[in-house]
C-alpha positions, 0 to 999 in steps of 0.5 A: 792818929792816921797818916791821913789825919797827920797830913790833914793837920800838917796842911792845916798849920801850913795854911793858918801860919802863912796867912797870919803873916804879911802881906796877908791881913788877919790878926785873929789868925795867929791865936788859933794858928798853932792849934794844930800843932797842939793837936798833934802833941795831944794825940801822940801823948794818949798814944803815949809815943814820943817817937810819933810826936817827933815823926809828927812834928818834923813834918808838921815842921817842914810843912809850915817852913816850906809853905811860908818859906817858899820864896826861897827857891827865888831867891836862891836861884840868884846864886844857885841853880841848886837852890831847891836843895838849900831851901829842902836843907833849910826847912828840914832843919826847922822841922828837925827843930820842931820834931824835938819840941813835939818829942820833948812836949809828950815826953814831959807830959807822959813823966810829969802829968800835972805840969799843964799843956798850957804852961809847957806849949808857949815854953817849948815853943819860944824855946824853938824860936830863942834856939832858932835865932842862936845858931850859929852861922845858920841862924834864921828867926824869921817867923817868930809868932811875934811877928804875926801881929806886926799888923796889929800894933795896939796888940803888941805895944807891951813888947816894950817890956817882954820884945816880939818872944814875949808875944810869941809866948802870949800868943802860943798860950792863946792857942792852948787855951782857946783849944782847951776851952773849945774841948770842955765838956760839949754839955755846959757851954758856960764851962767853955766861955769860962775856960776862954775867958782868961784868953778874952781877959789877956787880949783885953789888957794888952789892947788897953795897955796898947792904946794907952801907951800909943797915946801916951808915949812922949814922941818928937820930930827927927826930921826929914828923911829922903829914901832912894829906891832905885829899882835895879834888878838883880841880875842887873847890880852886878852887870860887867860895865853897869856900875857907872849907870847905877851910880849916876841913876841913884845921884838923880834920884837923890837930887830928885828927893833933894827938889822934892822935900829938902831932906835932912839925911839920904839913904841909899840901899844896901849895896847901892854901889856895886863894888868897893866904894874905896876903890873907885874914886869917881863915885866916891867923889860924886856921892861926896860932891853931892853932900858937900853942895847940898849939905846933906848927908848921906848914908851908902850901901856898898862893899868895902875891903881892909888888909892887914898884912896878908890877910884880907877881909871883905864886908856888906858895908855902910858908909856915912857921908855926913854934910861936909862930903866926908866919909873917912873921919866915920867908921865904916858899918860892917854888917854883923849877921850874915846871910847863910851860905850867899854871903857866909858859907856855914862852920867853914873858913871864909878864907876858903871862897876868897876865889868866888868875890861876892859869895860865901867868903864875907866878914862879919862885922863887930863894930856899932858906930852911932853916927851923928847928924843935925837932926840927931844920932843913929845906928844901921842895920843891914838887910835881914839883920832887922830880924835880930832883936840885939842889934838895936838894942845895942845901939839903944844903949850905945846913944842913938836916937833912931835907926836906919835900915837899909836892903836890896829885897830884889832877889825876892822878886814878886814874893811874900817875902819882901812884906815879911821882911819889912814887918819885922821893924814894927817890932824894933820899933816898939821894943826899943821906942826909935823911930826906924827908916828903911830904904830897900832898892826894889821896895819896901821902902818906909818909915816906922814910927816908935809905936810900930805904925807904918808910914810912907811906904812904897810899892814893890819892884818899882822905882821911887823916891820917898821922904817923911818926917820921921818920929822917935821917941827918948824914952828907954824902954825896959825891954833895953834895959832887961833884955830878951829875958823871955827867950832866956828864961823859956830857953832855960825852962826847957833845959830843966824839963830835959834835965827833968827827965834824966833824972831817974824815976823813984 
């Protein structure tokens, strides 16, 4: 294949992939969108080159990253005027991760030619994603396959039973298929619909498996949830002087929402106060005076710092004022997954960026409080934290009856981003039945119902208030129960097809 051709397929797969996700609105797309990447592994495999295929694939890799991933300059730049670096280092790294794939895909081809493409594609490919999101400190599933349905929630209501990998598994065997059907022999069409048939067959099953559980599925009224979305911008949050005015402007957005619709539970967004809230007794006093008059609880991004001889760690924090005005009797949520390099500096001592407050030196959290209201039991999440499956499985398990996401999207500005990182909660809702809202400081800002439908959502960078009755749901789904057991179980299929080759040749 020429240089030509491989770019030609690169730009294809860049284009398809970012278009299969939000805010974009084709749910056709992602069944054909890694068509191109397949025909990169073909090609290399009649050359029989390995070597192409990793050439390719790296390539194809940060081609279809730098594309859909673009809004990372944006957001970098907040925090780095080398920002493009970070977003070259990013997408590099996927495309490592992508080279590898292709590589380990022609190689077992060319070692064991009856083991089908159809078969060893989708295992690859949720492989990359399951590694993706267990690296360490630089772990970033952002744009499972999985998530390009997000639109469409009757398609994926069966993520109850294999989570958002096992679509990505489905639908990475989708694009073979359909390939291989669309390659039979031009002379008998009926070869070709026959080898598509199992593709119409499987989208047939999840549909109907879908609009019979999001009929079927017993849901029940939490209550009302007021959302405050305060719109502050990002160089603004952390202004020398400004903290007073943010404090007081999201209190009269909470007594707004409080006039409007009487809610049940309020939420701030992540890092709704900007600084430690311990330390400034006038706003903890305020936001405690505002629960104890309107007996309403309240749910408040912030920082919060502990000390514990000469060490002391800082955190991206929750903390729950519950009707009574106190926060102390709950434990703080101290964020678990940290944002690479802007909150937590890769494979190093965070001790060492204790000088640069705010930047690279966070902790990581390991608590999962379920904190209990009136209207029911929830856990939290923060910010990106909603691409992670473990987390609200975790506290699933742990009693709670709905999830609470709370985020500052600013740095995203006017991007993609923002409508990808809200879509990955229709996902968490499906796969473990809760009702999910979330509360963002420049928008998205929504309520998630346990089948994935979206309601009451706002617009972004604007500034608002939002409530809805928010509905949950008390079933237990297996995937709770099982866990990410197609990640695993691909994760370890490719293990064996690398152990395969190691083996020496009779």
């Amino acid at each position: 294949m020429s240089r030509a051709r491989v770019a030609l397929h690169c730009v294809a797969g860049a284009v398809l992939l970012t278009l299969s996700y939000p805010p974009f609105r084709f749910p056709f797309l992602p069944f054909v969108a890694v068509i191109p990447a397949v025909l990169l592994i073909r090609a290399a495999e009649r050359a029989g080159d390995p070597r192409a295929a990793f050439r390719w694939g790296f390539w194809y890799g940060f081609a279809v990253n730098g594309v859909a991933l673009y809004w990372l300059v944006v957001a970098l730049w907040h925090f780095t005027r080398l920002s493009a670096l970070g977003y070259l280092a990013t997408i590099a790294i996927f495309g490592l991760w992508s080279g590898g794939l292709f590589w380990l895909a022609v190689r077992t081809r060319l070692r064991f030619p009856r083991l089908p493409l159809a078969l060893l594609f989708p295992i690859l490919w949720t492989a990359m994603d399951w590694v993706i999101g267990h690296q360490g400190d630089i772990r970033f599933p952002w744009l499972g396959l999985g998530t390009a349905l997000a639109d469409a929630p009757p398609l994926i209501q069966w993520a109850d039973i294999a989570g958002a990998r096992g679509v990505t598994f489905w639908v990475a065997w989708c694009n073979v298929a359909l390939l291989e059907a669309a390659l039979a022999d031009p002379a008998t069409w009926a070869r070709r619909l026959r080898r598509a048939a199992p593709v119409a067959a499987s989208v047939v099953v999840a549909l109907g498996y879908g609009i019979w559980r999001m009929r079927t599925l017993p849901t029940r009224e939490v209550g009302v949830v007021g959302m405050v979305q305060p719109n502050i911008a990002f160089d603004e949050k952390w202004g020398w002087g400004e903290g007073d005015s943010e404090v007081a402007k999201q209190l009269s957005l909470s007594r707004r929402v409080r006039a409007l619709s009487r809610p049940d539970l309020v939420l701030w967004p992540e890092a709704a106060v900007p600084g430690y809230l311990a330390e400034q007794p006038a706003w903890d006093s305020s936001l405690a005076r505002f629960s104890r008059e309107s007996h309403t609880p309240l749910l408040v991004g912030a920082l919060h710092r502990t000390v514990s001889g000469t060490d002391r760690e800082y955190y991206n924090a929750a903390f729950f004022y519950d009707s009574t005005g106190a926060w102390r009797p709950h434990p703080v949520y101290e964020k678990h997954y940290l944002v690479p390099v802007v909150e937590r500096v890769p494979f190093v001592n965070p001790r060492w960026f204790a000088g640069l407050e705010f930047f690279g030196g966070f902790g990581r959290g390991t608590g999962l409080p379920v904190y209990a209201t009136g209207i029911g039991r929830f856990g939290v999440i923060i910010c990106y934290e909603s691409i992670f499956e473990d987390l609200p499985r975790a506290y699933r398990r742990a009693g709670a009856q709905f999830l609470v996401n709370i985020t500052n999207d600013a740095w995203y500005g006017r991007t993609t981003a923002p409508y990808q990182h809200a879509s990955h909660l229709v996902l968490r809702a499906i796969e473990t039945r809760m009702g999910i809202a979330r509360a963002a400081n420049s928008g998205i800002s929504e309520l998630v119902d346990p089948t994935g439908r979206v309601h009451d959502a706002t617009g972004v960078m604007t500034e608002a208030v939002d409530a809805g009755r928010l509905v949950t749901s008390d079933v237990i789904p297996l995937y709770v129960r099982l866990g990410d057991w197609v990640g695993v179980l691909s994760a370890l299929g490719a293990l064996a097809m690398l152990g395969g080759l190691a083996v020496p040749r009779r």
